[in-house]
C-alpha positions in Angstrom: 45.3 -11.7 19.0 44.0 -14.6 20.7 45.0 -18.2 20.4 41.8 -19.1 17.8 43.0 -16.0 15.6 46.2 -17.4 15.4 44.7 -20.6 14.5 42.6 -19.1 11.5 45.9 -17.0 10.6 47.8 -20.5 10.4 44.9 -22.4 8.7 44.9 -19.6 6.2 48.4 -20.4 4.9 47.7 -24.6 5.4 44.7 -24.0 2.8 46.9 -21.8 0.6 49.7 -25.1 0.9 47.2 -27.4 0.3 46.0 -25.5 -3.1 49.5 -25.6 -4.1 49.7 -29.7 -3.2 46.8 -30.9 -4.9 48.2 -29.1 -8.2 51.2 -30.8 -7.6 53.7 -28.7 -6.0 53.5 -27.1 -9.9 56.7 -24.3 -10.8 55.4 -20.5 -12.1 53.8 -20.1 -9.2 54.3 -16.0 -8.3 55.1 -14.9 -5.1 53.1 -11.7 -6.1 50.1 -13.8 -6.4 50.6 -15.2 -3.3 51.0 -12.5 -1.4 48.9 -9.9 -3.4 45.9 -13.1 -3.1 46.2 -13.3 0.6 46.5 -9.3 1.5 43.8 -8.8 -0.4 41.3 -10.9 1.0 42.2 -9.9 5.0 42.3 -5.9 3.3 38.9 -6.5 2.1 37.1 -8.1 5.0 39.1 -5.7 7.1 37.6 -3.4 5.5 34.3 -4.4 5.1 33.7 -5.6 8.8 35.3 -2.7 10.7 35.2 0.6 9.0 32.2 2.3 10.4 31.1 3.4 7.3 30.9 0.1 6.1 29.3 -1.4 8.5 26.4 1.5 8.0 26.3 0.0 4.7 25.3 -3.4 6.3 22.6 -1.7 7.8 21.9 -0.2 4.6 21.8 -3.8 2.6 19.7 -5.2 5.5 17.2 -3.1 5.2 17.3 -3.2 1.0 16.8 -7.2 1.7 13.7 -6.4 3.8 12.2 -4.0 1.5 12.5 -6.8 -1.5 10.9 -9.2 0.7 7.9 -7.4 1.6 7.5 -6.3 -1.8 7.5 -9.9 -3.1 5.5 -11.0 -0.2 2.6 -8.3 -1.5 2.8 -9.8 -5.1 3.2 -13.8 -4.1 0.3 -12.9 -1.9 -1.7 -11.9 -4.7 -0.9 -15.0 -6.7 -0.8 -18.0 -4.3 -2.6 -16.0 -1.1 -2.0 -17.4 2.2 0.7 -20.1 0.5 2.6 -16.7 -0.3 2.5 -15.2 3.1 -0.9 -13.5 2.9 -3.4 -13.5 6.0 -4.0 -17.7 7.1 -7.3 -18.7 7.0 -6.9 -20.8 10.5 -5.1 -20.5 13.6 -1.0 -20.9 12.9 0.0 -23.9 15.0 3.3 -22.8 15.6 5.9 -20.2 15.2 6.6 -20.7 11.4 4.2 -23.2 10.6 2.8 -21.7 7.8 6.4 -20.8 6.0 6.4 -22.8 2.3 9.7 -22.6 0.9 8.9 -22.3 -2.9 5.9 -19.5 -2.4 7.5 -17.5 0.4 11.3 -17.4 -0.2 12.1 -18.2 -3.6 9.9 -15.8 -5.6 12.7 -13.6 -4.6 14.4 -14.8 -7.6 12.2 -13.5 -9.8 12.6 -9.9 -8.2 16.3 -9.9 -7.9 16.7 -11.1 -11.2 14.3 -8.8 -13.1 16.5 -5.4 -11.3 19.6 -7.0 -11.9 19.0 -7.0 -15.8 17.6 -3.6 -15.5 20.5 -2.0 -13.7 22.2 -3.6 -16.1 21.0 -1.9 -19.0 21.5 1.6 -17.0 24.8 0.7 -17.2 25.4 0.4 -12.6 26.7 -2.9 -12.9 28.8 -2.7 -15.6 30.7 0.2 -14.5 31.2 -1.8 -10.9 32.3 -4.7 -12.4 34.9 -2.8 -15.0 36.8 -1.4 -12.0 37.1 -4.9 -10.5 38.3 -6.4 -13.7 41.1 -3.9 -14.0 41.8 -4.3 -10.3 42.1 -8.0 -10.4 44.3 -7.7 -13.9 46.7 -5.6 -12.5 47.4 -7.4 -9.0 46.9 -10.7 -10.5 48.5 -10.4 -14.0 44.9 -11.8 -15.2 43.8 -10.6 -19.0 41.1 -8.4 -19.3 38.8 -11.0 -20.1 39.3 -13.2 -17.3 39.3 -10.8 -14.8 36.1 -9.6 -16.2 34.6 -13.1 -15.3 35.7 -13.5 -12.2 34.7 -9.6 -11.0 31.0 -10.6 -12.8 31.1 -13.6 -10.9 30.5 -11.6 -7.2 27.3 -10.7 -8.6 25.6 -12.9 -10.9 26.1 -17.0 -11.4 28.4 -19.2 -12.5 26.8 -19.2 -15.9 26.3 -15.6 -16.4 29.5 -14.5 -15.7 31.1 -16.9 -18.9 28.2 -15.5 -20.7 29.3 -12.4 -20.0 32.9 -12.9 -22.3 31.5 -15.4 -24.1 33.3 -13.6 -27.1 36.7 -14.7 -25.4 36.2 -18.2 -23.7 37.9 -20.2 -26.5 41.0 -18.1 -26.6 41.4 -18.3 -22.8 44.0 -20.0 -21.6 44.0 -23.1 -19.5 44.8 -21.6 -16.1 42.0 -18.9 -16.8 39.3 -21.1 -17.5 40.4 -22.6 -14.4 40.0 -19.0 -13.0 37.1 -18.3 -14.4 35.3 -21.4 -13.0 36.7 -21.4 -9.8 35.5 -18.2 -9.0 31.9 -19.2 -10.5 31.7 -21.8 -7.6 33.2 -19.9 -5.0 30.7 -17.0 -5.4 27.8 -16.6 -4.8 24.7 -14.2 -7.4 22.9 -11.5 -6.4 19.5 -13.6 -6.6 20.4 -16.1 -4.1 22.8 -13.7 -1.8 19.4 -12.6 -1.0 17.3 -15.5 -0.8 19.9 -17.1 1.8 20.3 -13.1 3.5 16.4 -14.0 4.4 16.9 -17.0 5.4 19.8 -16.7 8.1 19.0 -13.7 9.3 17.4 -14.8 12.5 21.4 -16.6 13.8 23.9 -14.0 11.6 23.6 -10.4 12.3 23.4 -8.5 9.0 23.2 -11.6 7.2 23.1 -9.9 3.5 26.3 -7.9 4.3 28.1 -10.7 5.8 27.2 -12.3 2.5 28.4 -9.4 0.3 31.5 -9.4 1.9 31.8 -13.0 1.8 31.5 -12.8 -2.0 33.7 -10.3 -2.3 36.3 -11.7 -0.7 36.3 -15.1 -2.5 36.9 -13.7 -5.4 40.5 -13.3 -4.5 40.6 -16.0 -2.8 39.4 -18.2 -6.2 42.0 -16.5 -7.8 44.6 -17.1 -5.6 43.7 -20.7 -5.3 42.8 -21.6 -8.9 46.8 -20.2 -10.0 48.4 -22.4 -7.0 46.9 -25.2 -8.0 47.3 -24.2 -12.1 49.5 -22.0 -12.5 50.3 -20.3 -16.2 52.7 -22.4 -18.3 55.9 -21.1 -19.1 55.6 -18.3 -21.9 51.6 -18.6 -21.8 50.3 -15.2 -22.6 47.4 -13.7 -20.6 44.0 -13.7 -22.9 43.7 -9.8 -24.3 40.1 -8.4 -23.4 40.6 -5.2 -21.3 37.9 -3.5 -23.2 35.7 -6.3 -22.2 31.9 -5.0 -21.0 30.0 -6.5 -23.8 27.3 -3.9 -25.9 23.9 -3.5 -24.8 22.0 -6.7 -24.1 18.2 -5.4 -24.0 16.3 -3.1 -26.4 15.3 -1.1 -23.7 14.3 -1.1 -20.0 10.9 -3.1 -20.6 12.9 -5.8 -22.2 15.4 -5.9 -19.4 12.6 -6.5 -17.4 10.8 -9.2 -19.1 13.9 -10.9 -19.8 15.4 -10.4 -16.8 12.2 -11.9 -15.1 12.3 -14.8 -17.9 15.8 -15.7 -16.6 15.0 -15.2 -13.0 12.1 -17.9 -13.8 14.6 -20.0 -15.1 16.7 -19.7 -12.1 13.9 -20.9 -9.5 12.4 -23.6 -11.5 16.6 -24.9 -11.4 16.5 -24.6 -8.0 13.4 -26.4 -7.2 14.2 -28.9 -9.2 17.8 -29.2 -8.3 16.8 -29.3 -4.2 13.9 -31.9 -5.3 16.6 -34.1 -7.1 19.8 -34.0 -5.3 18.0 -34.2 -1.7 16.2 -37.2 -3.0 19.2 -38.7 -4.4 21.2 -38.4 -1.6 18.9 -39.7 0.8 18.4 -42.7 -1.1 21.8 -43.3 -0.9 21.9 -42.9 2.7 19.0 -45.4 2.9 21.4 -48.1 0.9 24.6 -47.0 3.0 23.4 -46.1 6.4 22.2 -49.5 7.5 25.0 -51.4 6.6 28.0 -49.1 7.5 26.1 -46.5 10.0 27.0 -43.2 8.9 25.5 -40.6 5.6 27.2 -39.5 2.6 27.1 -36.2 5.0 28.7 -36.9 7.8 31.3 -39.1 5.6 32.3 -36.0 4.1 31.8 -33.8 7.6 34.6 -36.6 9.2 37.0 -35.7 5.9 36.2 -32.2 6.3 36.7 -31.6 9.7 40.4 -30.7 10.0 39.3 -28.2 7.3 36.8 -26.7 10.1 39.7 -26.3 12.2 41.8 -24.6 10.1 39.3 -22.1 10.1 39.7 -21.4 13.3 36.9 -23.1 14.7 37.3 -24.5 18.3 37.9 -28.4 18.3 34.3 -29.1 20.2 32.4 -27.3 17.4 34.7 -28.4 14.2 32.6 -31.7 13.5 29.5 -29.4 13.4 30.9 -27.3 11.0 32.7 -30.0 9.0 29.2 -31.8 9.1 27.6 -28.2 7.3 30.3 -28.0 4.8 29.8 -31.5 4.1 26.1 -31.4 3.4 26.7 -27.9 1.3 29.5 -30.3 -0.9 27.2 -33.2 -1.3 23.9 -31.5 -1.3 24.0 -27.9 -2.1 24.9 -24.5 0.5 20.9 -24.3 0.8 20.2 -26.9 2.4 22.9 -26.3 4.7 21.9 -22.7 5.6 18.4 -23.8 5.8 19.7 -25.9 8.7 21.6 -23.7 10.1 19.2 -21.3 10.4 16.5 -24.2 11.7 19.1 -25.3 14.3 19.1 -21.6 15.2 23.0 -22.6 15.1 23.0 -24.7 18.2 26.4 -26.1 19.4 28.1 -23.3 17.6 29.2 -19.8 19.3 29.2 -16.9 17.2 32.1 -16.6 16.2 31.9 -20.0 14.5 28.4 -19.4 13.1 30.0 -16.3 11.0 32.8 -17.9 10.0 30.5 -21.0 9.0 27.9 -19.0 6.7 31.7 -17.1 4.8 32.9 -20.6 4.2 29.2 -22.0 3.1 28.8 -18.8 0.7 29.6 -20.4 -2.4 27.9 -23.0 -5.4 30.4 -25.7 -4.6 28.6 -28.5 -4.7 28.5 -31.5 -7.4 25.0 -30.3 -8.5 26.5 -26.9 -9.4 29.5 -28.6 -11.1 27.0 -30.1 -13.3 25.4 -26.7 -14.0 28.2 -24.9 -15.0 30.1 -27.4 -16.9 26.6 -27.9 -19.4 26.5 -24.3 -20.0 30.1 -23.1 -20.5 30.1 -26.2 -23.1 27.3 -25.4 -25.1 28.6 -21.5 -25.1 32.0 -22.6 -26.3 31.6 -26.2 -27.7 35.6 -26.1 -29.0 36.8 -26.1 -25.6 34.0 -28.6 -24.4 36.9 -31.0 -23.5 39.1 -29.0 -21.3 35.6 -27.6 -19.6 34.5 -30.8 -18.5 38.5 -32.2 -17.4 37.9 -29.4 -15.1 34.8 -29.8 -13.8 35.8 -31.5 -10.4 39.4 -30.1 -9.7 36.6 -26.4 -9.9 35.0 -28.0 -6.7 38.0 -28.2 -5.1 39.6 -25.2 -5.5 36.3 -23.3 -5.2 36.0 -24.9 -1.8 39.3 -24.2 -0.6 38.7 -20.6 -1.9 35.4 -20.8 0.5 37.2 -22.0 3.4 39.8 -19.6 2.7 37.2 -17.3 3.0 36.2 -18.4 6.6 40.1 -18.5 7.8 40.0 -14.8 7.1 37.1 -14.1 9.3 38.3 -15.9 11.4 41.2 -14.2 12.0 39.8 -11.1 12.0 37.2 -11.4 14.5 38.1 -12.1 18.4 35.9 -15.0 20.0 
């Protein structure tokens, strides 16, 4: 193992120590958890990044992202023409020139969202999702319910997954809502796993696996985080829920459809206007700040997050690069900061940094997303509004920790 390894390996169990600080060094912490939290996360990348089989699943996913894309480019073609990616009127400029962001990439969304409902209502993801809710319950000592969430979290957002057991959110207890939204922000949906695959693909090699894994993996990690920093009180019983997958949503395979396109709709319109707002925001700020102290709201947060970077196992020359990406991804959103990355074509970083940089970017943990899932868990479950919102921001924490934790682990198990 070389000497960076053994820096992620170390960085892995300062994040861990770190979780377990900010909560405030709390009792009832389980050295199953622990252990059980930090196995599972280097078994599952393990797993995912070396077993030959898996990696043919990579393959596999890659060429499933490409097949969505050119499927949406035919239909945004149809609609918007050459703004969607249909045959340019004029001479292109440049090398990516004509590439519009909202007609080319995004309508993705709509796709993803529309075969997500469907599969769905034939009953695939549900059955996924089951056997990672019992998995998580029984290394975790979760309740049914919670671990129900946190599995749905790996492939839809941080809304739909509390929508998912939105028959059991009041009755969960404090440390499992705490769960339950870590893991909301520390994930990543299906819809934007393959928006952002498209997007990186040209600088990380089998960007929508490396994704799917990344997912995966934080789930633990969210887990493991979320009970360091709250752990159950004494005598607190886990919420009951094992039988859990909620009845049919849609009538039929047409309305999965419609709705699930409805929803999708929903989705990139948030987006948009999310990106629109919290760019804007943040670079008026800059424009008030900048001038009179020299540096952004970014690379303020890149400076704070930079030991973080090398925790990861990232080489000290490349941290503040990193620590500048995870900073914009905090105060902006992870899209902007993989749009860059994949604009910089990840210059200054090798590639060993770049992956572990898009594992520990692959989550909603950003203010903007806070904002998100706070409104909608409180107008699911109104009678727990109050503890929903007290913890709103301690969620971004842990949920970023849980990212990094993420990146530590692929760190550690990939050789510069």
């Amino acid at each position: 193992m070389s000497i960076l390894q053994l820096q992620s390996a170390g960085g892995l169990l300062l994040l861990a120590a770190l979780a377990w600080a900010l909560g405030g060094f709390r009792r009832g912490v389980s050295w199953r958890v622990v252990v059980a939290g930090l196995a599972l996360q280097l078994l599952l990348a393990a797993m995912l990044l070396n077993v030959p089989l898996a990696r043919a699943a990579f393959a596999l996913i890659g060429d499933g992202v490409n097949a969505l894309a050119t499927a949406t480019k035919a239909g945004t073609s149809l609609v918007f023409g050459y703004l969607g990616g249909g045959p340019l009127p004029f001479p292109e400029p440049f090398p990516g020139a004509s590439f519009i962001l909202f007609f080319q990439a995004l309508p993705l969304v709509l796709v993803v969202g529309a075969l997500s409902s469907v599969l769905y209502h034939w009953g695939v993801l549900p059955a996924i999702v089951r056997v990672m809710a019992r998995a998580l319950g029984w290394l975790f000592g979760l309740g049914g319910a919670a671990g129900f969430g946190v599995a749905a979290n790996v492939f839809v957002g941080m809304v739909e997954a509390p929508l998912m057991i939105r028959a059991w959110l009041a009755r969960l207890t404090r440390s499992e809502m705490f769960v339950v939204m870590t893991a909301g922000l520390a994930t990543i949906s299906g819809n934007t796993l393959v928006v952002y695959a498209l997007i990186i693909a040209p600088v990380v090699p089998d960007a929508a696996g490396q994704l799917l894994t990344a997912s995966l993996v934080s789930a633990p990690a969210a887990i493991l985080v979320a009970l360091l920093m709250m752990p159950p009180a004494p005598g607190e019983i886990a919420t009951a829920g094992d039988e859990g997958i909620p009845e049919k949503l849609y009538d039929s395979s047409m309305d999965a459809l419609v709705r699930g396109t409805q929803d999708g709709l929903n989705l990139l319109l948030g987006i948009m206007a999310s990106l629109i707002v919290f760019v804007a925001i943040v670079a008026l700020i800059n424009l008030a700040v900048e001038p009179l102290t020299g540096f952004t709201l970014q690379r303020a947060m890149g400076w704070v997050l930079w030991p973080v970077a090398w925790a990861m196992g990232v080489p000290v020359s490349e941290a503040a690069t990193v620590g500048a990406s995870l900073g914009t991804k905090m105060i902006v959103n992870e899209f902007v900061s993989y749009l860059e990355l994949a604009q910089s074509g990840g210059a200054g970083l090798s590639e060993r940094s770049r992956l572990i940089l898009t594992y520990a970017l692959c989550g909603f943990t950003n203010l903007g997303a806070v904002g998100i899932m706070v409104g909608g868990m409180s107008a699911m479950c109104p009678e727990r509004r109050k503890d929903i919102v007290k913890l709103g921001l301690p969620s971004l924490v842990s949920g970023t920790i849980a990212c990094c934790m993420t990146g530590a682990v692929v760190g550690v198990l990939t050789a510069p």
